[in-house]
Backbone as CSV, one residue per row, in Angstrom:
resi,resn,N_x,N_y,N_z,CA_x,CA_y,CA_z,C_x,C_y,C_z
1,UNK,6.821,-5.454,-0.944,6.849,-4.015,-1.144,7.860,-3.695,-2.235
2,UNK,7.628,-2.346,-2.844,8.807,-1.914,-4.111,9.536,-1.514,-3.354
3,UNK,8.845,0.080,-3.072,10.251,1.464,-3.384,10.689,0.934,-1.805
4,UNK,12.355,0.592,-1.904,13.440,0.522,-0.940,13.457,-0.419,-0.323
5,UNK,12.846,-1.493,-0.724,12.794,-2.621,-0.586,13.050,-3.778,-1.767
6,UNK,12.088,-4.205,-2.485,12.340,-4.587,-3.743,13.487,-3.473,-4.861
7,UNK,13.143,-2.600,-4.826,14.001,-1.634,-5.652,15.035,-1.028,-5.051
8,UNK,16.022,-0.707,-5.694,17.051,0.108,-5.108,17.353,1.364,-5.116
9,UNK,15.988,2.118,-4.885,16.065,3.602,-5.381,16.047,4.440,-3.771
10,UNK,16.484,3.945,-2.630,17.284,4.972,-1.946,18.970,4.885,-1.450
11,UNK,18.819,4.809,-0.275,20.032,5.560,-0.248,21.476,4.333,0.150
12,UNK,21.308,3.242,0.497,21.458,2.013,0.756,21.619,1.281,-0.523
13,UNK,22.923,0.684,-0.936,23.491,-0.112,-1.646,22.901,-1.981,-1.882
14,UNK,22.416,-1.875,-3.307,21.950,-3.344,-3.493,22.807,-4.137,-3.402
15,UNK,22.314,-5.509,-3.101,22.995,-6.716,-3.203,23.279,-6.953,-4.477
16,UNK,24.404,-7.193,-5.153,24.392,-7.430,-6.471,23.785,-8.921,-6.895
17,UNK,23.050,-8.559,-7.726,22.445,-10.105,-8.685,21.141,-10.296,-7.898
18,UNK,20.808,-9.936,-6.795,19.703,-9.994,-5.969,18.054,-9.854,-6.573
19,UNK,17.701,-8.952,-7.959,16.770,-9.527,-8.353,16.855,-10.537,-9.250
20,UNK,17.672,-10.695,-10.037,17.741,-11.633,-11.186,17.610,-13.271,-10.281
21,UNK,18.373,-13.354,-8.882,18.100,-14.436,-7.930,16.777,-14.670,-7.453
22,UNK,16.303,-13.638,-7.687,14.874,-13.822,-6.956,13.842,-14.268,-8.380
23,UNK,14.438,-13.725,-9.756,13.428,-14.322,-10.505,13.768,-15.553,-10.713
24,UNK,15.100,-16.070,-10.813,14.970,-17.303,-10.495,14.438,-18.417,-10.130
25,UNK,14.895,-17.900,-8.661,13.793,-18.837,-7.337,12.610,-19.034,-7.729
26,UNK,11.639,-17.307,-8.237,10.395,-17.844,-8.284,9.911,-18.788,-9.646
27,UNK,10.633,-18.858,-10.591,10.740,-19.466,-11.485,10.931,-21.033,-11.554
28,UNK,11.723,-21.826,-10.277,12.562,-22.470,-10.413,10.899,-23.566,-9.257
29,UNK,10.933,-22.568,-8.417,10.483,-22.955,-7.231,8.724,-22.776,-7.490
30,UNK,8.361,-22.136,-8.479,7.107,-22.045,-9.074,5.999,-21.577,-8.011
31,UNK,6.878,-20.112,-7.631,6.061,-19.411,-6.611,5.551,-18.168,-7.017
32,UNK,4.208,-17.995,-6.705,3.801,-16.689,-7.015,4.311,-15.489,-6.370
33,UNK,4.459,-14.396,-7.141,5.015,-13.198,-6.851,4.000,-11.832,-6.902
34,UNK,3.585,-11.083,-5.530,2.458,-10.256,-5.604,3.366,-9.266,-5.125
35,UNK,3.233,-7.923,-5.792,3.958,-6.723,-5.687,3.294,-5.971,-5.145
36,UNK,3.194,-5.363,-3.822,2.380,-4.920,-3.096,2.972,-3.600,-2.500
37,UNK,2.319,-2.566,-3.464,2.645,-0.931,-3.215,1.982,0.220,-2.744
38,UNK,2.549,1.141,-2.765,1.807,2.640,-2.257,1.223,2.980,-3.694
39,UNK,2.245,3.020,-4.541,2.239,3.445,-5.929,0.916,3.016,-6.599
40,UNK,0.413,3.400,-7.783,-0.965,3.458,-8.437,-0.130,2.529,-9.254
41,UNK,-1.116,1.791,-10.743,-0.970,0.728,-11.387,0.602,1.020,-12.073
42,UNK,-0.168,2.339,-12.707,0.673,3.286,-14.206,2.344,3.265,-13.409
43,UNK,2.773,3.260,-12.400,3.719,3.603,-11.475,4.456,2.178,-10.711
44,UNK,3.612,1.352,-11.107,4.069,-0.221,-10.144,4.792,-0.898,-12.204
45,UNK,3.983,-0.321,-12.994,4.152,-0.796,-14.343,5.433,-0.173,-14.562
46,UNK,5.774,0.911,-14.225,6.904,1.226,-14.485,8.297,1.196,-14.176
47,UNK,7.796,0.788,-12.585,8.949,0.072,-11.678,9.738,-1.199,-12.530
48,UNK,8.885,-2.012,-12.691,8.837,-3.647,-13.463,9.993,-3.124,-14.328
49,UNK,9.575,-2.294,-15.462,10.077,-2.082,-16.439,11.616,-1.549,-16.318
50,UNK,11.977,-0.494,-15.755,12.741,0.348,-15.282,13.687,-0.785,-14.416
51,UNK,13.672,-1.458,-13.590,14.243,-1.995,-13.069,14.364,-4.040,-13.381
52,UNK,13.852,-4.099,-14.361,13.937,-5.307,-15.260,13.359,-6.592,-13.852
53,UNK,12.049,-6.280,-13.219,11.620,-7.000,-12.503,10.659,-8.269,-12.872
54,UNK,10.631,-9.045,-11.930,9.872,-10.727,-13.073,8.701,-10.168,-12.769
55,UNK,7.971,-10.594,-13.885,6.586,-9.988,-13.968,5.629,-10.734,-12.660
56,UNK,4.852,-10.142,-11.681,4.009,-10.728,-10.750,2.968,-11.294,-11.473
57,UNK,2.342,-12.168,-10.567,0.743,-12.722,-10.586,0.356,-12.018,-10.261
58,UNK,0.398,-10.968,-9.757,-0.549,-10.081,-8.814,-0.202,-8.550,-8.441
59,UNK,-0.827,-8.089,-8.245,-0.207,-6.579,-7.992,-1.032,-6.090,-7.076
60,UNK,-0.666,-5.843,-5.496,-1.658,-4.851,-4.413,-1.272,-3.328,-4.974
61,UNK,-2.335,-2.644,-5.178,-1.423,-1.154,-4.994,-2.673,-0.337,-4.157
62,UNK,-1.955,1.027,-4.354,-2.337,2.368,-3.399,-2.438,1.969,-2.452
63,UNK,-1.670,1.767,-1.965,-1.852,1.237,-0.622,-2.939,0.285,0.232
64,UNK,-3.266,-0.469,-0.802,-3.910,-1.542,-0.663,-5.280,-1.723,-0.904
65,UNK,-5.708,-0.732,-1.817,-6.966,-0.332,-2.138,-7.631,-0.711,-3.701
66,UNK,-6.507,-1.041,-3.788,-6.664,-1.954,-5.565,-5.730,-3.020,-6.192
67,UNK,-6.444,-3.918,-6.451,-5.879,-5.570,-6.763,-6.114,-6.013,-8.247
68,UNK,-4.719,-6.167,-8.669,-5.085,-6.438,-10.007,-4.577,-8.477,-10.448
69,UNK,-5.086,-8.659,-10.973,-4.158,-9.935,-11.285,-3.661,-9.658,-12.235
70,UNK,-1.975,-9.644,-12.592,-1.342,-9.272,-13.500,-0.943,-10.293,-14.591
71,UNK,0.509,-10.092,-15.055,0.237,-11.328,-16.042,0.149,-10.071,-17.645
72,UNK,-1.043,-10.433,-18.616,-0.635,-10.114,-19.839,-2.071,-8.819,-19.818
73,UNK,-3.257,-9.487,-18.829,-3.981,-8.626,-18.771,-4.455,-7.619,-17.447
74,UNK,-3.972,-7.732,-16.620,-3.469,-6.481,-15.784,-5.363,-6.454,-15.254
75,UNK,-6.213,-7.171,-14.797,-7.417,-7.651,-14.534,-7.765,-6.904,-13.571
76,UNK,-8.759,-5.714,-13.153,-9.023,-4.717,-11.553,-9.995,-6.050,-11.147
77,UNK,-9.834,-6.182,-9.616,-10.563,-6.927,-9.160,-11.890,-5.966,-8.451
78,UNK,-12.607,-5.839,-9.176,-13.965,-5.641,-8.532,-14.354,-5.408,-7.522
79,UNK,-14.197,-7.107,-6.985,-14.985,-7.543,-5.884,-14.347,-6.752,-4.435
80,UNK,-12.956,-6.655,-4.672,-12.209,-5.904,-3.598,-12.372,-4.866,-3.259
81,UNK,-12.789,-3.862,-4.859,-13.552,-2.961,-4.826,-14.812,-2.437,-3.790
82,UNK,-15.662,-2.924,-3.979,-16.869,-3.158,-3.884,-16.752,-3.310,-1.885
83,UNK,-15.803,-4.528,-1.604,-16.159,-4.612,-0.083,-14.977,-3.839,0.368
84,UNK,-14.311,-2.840,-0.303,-13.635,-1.853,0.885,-14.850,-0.790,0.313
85,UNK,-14.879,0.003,-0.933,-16.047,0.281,-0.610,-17.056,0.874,0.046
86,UNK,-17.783,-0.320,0.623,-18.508,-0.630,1.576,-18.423,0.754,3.032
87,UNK,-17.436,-0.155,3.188,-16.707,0.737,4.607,-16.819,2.409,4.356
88,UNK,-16.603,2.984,3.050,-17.178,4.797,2.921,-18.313,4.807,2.629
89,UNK,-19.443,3.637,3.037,-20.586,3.831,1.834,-20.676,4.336,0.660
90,UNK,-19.528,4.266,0.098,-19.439,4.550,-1.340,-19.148,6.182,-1.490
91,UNK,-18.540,6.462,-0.688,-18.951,8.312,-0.626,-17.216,8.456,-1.259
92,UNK,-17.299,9.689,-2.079,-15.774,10.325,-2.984,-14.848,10.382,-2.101
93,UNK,-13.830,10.534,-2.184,-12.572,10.964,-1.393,-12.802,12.750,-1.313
94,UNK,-13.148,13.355,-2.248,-13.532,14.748,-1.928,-14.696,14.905,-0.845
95,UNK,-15.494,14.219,-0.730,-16.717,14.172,0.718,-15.658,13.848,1.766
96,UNK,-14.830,12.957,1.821,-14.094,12.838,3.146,-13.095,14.140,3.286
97,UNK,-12.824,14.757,1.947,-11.301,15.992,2.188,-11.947,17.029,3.107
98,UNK,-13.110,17.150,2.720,-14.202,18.152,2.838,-14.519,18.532,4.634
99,UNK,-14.015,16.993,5.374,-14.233,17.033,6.780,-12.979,17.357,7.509
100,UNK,-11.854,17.010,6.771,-10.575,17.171,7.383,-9.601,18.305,6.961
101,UNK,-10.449,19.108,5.726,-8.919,20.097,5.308,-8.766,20.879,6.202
102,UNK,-9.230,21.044,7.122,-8.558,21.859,8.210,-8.290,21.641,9.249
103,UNK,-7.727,20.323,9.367,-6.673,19.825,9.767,-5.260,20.164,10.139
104,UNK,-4.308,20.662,11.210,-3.486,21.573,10.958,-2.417,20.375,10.151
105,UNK,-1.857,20.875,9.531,-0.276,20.027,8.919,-0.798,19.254,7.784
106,UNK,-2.036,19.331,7.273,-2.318,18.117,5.904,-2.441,19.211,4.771
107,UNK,-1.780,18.734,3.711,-1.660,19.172,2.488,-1.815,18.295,1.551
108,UNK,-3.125,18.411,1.129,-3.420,17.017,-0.330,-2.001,17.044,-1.392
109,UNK,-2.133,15.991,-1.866,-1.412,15.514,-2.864,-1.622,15.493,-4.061
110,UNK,-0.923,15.725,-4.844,-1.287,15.868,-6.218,-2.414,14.937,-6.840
111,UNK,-2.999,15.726,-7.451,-4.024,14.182,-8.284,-4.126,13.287,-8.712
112,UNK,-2.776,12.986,-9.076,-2.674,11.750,-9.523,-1.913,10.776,-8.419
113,UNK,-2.181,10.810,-7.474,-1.605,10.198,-6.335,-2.633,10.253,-4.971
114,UNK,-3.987,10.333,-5.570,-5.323,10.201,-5.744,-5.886,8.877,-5.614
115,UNK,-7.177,8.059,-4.726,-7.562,6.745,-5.874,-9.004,6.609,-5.404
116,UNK,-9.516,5.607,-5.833,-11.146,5.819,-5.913,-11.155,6.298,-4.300
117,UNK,-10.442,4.893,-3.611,-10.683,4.888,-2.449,-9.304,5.433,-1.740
118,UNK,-8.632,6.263,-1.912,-7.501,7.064,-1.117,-7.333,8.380,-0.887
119,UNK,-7.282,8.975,-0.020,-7.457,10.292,0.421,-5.888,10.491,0.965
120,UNK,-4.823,10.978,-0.347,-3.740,11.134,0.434,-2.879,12.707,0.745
121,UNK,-2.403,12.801,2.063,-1.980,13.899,2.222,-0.256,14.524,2.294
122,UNK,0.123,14.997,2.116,1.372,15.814,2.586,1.440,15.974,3.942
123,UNK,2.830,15.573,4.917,2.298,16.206,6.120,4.165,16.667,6.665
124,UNK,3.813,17.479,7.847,5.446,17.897,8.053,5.719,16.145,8.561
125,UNK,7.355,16.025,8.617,8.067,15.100,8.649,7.449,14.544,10.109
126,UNK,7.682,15.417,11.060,7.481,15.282,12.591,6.121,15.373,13.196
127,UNK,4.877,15.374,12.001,3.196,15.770,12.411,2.976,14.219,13.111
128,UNK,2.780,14.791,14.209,2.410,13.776,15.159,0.714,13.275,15.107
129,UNK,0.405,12.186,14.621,-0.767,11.368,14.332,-1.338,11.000,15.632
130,UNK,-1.155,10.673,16.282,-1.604,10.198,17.594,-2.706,11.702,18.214
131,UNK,-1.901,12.940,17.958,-2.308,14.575,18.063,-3.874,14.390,17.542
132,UNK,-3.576,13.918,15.984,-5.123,14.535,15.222,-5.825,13.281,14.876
133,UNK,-5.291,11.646,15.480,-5.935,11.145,14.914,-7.472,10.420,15.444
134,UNK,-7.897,11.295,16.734,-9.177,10.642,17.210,-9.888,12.038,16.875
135,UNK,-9.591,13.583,16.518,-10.369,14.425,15.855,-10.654,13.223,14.900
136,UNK,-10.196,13.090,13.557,-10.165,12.803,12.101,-11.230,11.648,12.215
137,UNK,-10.794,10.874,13.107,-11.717,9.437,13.305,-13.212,9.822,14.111
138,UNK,-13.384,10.708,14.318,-14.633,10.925,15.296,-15.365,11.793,13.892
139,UNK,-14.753,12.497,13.589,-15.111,13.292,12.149,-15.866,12.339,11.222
140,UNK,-15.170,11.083,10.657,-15.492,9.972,9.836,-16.131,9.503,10.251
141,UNK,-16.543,8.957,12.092,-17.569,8.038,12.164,-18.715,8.445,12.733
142,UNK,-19.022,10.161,12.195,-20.310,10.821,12.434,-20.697,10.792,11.479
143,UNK,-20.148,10.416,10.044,-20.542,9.949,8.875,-21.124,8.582,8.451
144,UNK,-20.390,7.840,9.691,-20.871,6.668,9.093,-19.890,5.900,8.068
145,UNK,-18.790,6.684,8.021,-17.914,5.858,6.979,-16.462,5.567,8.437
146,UNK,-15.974,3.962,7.953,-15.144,3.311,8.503,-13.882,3.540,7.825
147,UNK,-12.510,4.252,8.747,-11.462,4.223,7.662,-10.122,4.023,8.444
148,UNK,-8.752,3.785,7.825,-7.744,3.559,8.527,-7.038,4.578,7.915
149,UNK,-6.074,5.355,8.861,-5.320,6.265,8.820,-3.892,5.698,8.682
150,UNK,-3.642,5.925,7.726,-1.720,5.214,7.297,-0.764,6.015,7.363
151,UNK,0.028,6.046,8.430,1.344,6.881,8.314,2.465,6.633,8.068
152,UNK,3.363,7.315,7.192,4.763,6.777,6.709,5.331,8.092,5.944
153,UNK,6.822,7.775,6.169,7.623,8.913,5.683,8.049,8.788,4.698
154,UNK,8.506,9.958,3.725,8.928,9.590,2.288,10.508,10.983,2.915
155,UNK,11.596,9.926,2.888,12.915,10.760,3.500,13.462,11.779,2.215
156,UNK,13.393,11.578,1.144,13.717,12.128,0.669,12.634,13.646,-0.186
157,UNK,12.237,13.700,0.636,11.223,15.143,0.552,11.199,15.689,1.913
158,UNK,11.401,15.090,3.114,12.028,15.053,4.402,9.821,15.279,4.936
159,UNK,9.003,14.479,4.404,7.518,14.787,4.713,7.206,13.632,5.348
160,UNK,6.094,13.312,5.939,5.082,12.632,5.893,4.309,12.535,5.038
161,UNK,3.680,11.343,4.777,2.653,10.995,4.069,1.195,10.347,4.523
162,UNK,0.325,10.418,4.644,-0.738,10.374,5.425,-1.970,9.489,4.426
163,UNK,-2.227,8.514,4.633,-3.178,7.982,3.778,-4.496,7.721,4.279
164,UNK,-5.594,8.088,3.767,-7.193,7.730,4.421,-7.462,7.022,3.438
165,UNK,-7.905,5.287,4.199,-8.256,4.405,3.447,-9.623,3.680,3.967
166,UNK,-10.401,3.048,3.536,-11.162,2.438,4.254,-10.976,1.499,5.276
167,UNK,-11.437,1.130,5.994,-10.891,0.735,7.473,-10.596,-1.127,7.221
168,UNK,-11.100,-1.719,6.268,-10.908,-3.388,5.663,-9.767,-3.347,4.593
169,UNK,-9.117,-2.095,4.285,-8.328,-1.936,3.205,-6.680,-2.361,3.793
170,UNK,-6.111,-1.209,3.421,-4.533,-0.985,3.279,-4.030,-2.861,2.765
171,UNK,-2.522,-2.739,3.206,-2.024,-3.976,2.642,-2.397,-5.440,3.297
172,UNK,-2.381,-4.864,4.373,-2.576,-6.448,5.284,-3.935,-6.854,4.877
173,UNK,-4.682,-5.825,4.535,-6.190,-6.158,4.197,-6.430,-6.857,3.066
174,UNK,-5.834,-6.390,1.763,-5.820,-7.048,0.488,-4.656,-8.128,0.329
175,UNK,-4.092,-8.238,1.290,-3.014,-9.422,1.206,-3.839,-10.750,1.231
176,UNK,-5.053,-10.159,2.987,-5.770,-11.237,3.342,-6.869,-11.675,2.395
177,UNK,-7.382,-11.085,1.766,-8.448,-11.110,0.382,-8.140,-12.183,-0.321
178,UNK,-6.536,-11.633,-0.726,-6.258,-12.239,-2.233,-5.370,-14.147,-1.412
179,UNK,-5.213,-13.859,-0.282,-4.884,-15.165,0.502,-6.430,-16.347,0.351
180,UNK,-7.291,-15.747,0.790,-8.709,-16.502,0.318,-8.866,-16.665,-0.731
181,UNK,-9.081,-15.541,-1.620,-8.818,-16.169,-2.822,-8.242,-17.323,-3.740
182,UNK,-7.234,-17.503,-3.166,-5.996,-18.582,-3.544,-5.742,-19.946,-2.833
183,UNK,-7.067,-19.572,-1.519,-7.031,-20.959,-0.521,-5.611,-20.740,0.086
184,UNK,-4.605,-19.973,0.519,-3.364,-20.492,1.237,-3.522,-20.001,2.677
185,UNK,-2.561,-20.935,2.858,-3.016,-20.184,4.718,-1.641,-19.688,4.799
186,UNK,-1.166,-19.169,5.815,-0.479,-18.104,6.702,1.015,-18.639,6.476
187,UNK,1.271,-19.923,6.542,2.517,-20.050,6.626,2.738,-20.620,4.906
188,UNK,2.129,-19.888,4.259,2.489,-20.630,2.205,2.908,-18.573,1.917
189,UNK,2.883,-17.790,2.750,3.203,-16.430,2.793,4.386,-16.072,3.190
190,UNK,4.952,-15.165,2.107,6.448,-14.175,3.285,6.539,-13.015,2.328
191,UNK,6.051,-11.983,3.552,5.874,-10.664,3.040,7.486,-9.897,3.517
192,UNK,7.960,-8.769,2.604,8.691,-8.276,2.794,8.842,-6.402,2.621
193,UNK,8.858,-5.832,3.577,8.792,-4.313,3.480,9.542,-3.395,4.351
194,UNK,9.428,-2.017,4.435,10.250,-1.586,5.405,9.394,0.072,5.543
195,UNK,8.657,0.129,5.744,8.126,1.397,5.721,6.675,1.887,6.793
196,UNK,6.350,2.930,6.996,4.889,2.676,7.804,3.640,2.234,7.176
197,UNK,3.628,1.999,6.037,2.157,1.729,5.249,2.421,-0.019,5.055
198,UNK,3.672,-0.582,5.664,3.597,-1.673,5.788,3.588,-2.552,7.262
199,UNK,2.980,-1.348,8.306,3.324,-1.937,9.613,2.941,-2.555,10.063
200,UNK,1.229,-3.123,9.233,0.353,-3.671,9.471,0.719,-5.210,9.252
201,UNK,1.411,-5.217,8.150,1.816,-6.822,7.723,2.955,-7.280,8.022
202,UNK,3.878,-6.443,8.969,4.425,-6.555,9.599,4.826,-6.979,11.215
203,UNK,3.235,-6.536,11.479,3.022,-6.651,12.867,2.093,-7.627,13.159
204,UNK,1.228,-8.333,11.987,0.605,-9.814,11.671,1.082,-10.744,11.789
205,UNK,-0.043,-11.767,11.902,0.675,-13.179,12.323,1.343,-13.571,11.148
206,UNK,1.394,-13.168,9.751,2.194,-12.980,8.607,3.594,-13.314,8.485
207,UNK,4.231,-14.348,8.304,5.932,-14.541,8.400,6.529,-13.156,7.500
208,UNK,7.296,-12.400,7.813,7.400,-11.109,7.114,8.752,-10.702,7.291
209,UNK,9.163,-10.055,6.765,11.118,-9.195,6.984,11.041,-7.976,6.647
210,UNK,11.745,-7.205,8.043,11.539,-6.030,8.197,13.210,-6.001,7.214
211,UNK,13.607,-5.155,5.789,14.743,-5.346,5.248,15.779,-4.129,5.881
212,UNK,17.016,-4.662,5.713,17.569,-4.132,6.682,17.620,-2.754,6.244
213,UNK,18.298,-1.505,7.112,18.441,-0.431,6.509,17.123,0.316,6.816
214,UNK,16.304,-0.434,7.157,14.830,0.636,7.058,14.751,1.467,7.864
């Protein structure tokens, strides 16, 4: 994961030398490095930059709904495309807003924080999910479309954030993709995050670190 984990942009004091050690290692130790975010491409590209990070093999973003192989040509994987997908039958994120904006406590998000396959919302800090989330899901599967509901807080706007993804998606989903992909099994993995859009790969048979402070 980046923001407050990999990066040091809240409120919790970095380890000094702590990325330059880590490009190291992966350098030294000739391990691949997959950066796996909430954030869209334009926004994971800028992290890198901004914070002088070793460039990944790989990049999960929006919350796990798009896979790029990185490197020099920054490659969308398709195929990942295609089988999350699947799960909306291909239907817009505006066909899904369309069932839920009246929803009490959801407030879309700006557009560009948007993705083929992400439907993300604003929500109060304290909007209890458990409340709306078998409306929302009974809503979606009179459609016929399969999806996972992602909750996590962003503290410094004091909100919730609410993500509708397809139900094979979020991170643990494209972690497991791009794990086939690569032939590794379970223990050639160590995921690291601290947030709710990572609870999934957290709570997997996945060797993982919850970082401290979270």
């Amino acid at each position: 994961d980046l923001d407050r984990t990999l990066l040091p942009n809240g409120t919790c004091v970095e380890t000094p030398g702590v990325r330059q050690r880590l490009a190291a290692y992966l350098r030294e130790q000739q391990v691949k490095l997959a950066l796996v975010s909430g954030r869209d491409r334009a926004l994971v590209r800028q992290a890198i930059a901004d914070y002088q990070l070793p460039m990944p093999d790989y990049v999960i973003a929006d919350v796990g709904t798009s896979l790029y192989h990185a490197g020099t040509s920054w490659q969308h994987d398709e195929v990942w495309q295609q089988q999350i997908g699947a799960d909306w039958r291909f239907a817009q994120p505006t066909d899904l807003y369309a069932l839920v904006a009246d929803i009490p406590g959801l407030t879309l998000q700006e557009s560009h924080k948007q993705g083929r396959y992400k439907l993300s919302f604003y929500t109060p800090a304290d909007w209890d999910l458990a409340l709306h989330e078998t409306e929302m899901q009974l809503r979606f599967t009179q459609q016929d479309w399969q999806v996972q509901l992602v909750f996590s807080i962003e503290e410094e706007k004091n909100a919730g954030l609410l993500d509708v993804v397809p139900e094979s998606a979020g991170k643990l989903g494209a972690i497991h993709f791009l794990m086939r992909q690569l032939h590794i099994d379970d223990d050639a993995v160590l995921f690291a995050g601290d947030s709710g859009n990572d609870l999934d790969v957290l709570c997997s048979a996945l060797p993982a670190v919850l970082v401290a402070n979270a």
